[in-house]
N, C-alpha and C positions, 0 to 999 in steps of 0.2 A: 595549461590545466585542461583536463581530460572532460568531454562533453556532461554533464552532470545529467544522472537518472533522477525522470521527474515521477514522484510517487502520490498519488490525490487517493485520500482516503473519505470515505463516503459517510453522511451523517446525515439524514432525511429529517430529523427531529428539528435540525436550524433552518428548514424552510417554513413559511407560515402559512396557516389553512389543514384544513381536515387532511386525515391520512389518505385518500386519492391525492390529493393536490400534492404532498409534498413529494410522496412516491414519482407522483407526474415530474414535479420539479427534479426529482435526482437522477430520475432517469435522462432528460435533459441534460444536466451537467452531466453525466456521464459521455450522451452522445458528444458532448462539448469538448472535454477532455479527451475523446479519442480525435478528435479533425485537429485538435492544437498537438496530436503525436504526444500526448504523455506515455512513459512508459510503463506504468502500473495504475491500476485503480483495484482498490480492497474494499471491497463490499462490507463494510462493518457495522450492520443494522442492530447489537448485540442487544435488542428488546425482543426480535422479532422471532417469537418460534419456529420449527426446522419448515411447516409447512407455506407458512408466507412468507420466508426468506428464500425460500426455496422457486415460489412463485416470481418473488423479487427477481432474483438471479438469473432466471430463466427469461426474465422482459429484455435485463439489463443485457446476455448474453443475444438477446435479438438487436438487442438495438446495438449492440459492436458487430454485429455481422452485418447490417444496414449500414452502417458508415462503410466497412471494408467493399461492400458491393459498390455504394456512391462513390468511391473514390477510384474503384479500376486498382486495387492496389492489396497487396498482404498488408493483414493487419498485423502493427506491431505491435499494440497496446495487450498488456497482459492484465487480464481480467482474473483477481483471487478474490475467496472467501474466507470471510475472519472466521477462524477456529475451527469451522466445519467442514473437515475432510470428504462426510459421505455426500454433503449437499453439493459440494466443490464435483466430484467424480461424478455426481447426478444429473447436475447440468453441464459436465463437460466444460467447467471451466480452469482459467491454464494453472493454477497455482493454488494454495491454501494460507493463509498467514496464522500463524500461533503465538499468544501469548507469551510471556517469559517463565508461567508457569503449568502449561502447557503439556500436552504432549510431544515426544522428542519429534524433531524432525527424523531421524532414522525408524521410530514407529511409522510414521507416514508412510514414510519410504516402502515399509515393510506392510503397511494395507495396501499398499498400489502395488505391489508386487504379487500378490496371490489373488486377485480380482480372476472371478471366471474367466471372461472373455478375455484376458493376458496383461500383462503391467501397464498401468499408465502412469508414465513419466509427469509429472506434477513441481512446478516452480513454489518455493518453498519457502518464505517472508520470516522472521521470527523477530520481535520486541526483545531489546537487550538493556535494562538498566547499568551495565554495571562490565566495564572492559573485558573483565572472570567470562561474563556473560556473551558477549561474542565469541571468545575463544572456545567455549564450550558450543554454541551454534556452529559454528566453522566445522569443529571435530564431529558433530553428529550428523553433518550433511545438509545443513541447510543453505540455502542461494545466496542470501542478501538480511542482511539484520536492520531492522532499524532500533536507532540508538534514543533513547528519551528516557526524559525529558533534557533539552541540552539548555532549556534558558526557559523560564519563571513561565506559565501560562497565564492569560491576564482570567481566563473562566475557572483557573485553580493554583490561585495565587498560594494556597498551602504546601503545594507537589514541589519538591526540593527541584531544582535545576543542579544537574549532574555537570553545567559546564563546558568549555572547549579545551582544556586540559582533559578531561575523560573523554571526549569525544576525539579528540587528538589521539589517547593511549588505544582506545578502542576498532581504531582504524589501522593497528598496525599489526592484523592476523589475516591470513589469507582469506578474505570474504568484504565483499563489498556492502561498506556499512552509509545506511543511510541518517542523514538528521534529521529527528521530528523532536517536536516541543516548541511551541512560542516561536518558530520559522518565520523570517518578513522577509521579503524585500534588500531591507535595509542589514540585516544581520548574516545572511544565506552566504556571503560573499567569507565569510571567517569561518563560516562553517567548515567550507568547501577547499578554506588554506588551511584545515587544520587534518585535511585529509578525508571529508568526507566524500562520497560515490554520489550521492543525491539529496534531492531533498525531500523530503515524506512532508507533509501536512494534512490538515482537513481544511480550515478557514481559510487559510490562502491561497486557494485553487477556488473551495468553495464560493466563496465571497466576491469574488472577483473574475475578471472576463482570463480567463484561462490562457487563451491564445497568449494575449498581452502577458501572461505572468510567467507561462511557458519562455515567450523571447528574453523577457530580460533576465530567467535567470540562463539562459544558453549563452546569454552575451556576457555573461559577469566575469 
């Protein structure tokens, strides 16, 4: 089984204390999750207007340049932002993730390609409910999908789970699909035999000492 990409999706809201602190605290786990080598982190503050996410992004993008410096090393970690392509190209960070109802990854593609100062190449995330739905990401250019929900959320026990039969069918187009949805531990390991690329979550990176979640799912 092939090394599994680790993807930690960012939520400031589940830390507790006024909005400095939680900010403080995410930023934090972000620095956290780059020394444990994750290999995406998607800035998803979706309350936050273009000017304090903006502000956000631009800390979060310092504070991955301060690990890459502390450590003497290229940073691998691919820092995107949820939905915002202009904020993503504003601060210069590697990727943008979109929704499933979204605009296409090949629009993307086509605002990075007419920028004054000349194309930037931009890593490209997309939300797929639904196998149709990778297949159509795949064809429009995007990098990597991730697949959700694949199992019951216990914060939204109403959101159908799409399953590892769909998440099995959804893995077999050219594009490296990841599982998010109710991700543990204990379930990641079926995920991952039913053909998924990585694992996506918030709380299970979030919640937890990162390094330690990073090893056991590299060991699984």
């Amino acid at each position: 089984m092939h090394r599994p990409f680790l993807y930690y999706i960012t939520d400031r809201s589940q830390f507790p204390g006024d909005e400095t602190t939680r900010c403080r605290r995410l930023l934090e786990k972000i620095s956290e999750a780059a020394r444990a080598g994750v290999d995406y982190i998607q800035l998803r503050e979706k309350d936050l207007p273009a000017r304090p996410l903006e502000e956000l992004a631009r800390d979060a993008v310092r504070v991955l340049e301060d690990e890459k410096r502390a450590a003497n090393r290229e940073q691998r970690t691919a820092f995107l932002i949820n939905c915002r392509t202009d904020v993503a190209l504003a601060v210069r960070a590697n990727g943008v993730h979109l929704r499933s109802d979204d605009i296409t990854p090949a629009e993307v593609r086509h605002i990075c390609s007419i920028r004054a100062n000349g194309p930037v190449p931009l890593i490209i995330s997309q939300t797929c409910h639904q196998p149709t739905e990778v297949q159509h990401a795949a064809a429009a250019g995007a990098d990597l999908a991730l697949f959700a929900p694949v199992f019951e959320k216990k914060d939204l026990p109403q959101s159908k789970a799409a399953g590892l039969d769909a998440l099995h069918k959804a893995c077999q187009y050219q594009l490296p699909v990841l599982a998010l949805g109710g991700i543990t531990l204990q379930n990641a390991t079926a995920c991952l035999e039913a053909g998924a690329a990585g694992i996506a979550a918030i709380r299970l990176y979030q919640e937890n000492d990162i390094a330690e979640v990073a090893r056991k799912l590299r060991n699984l």
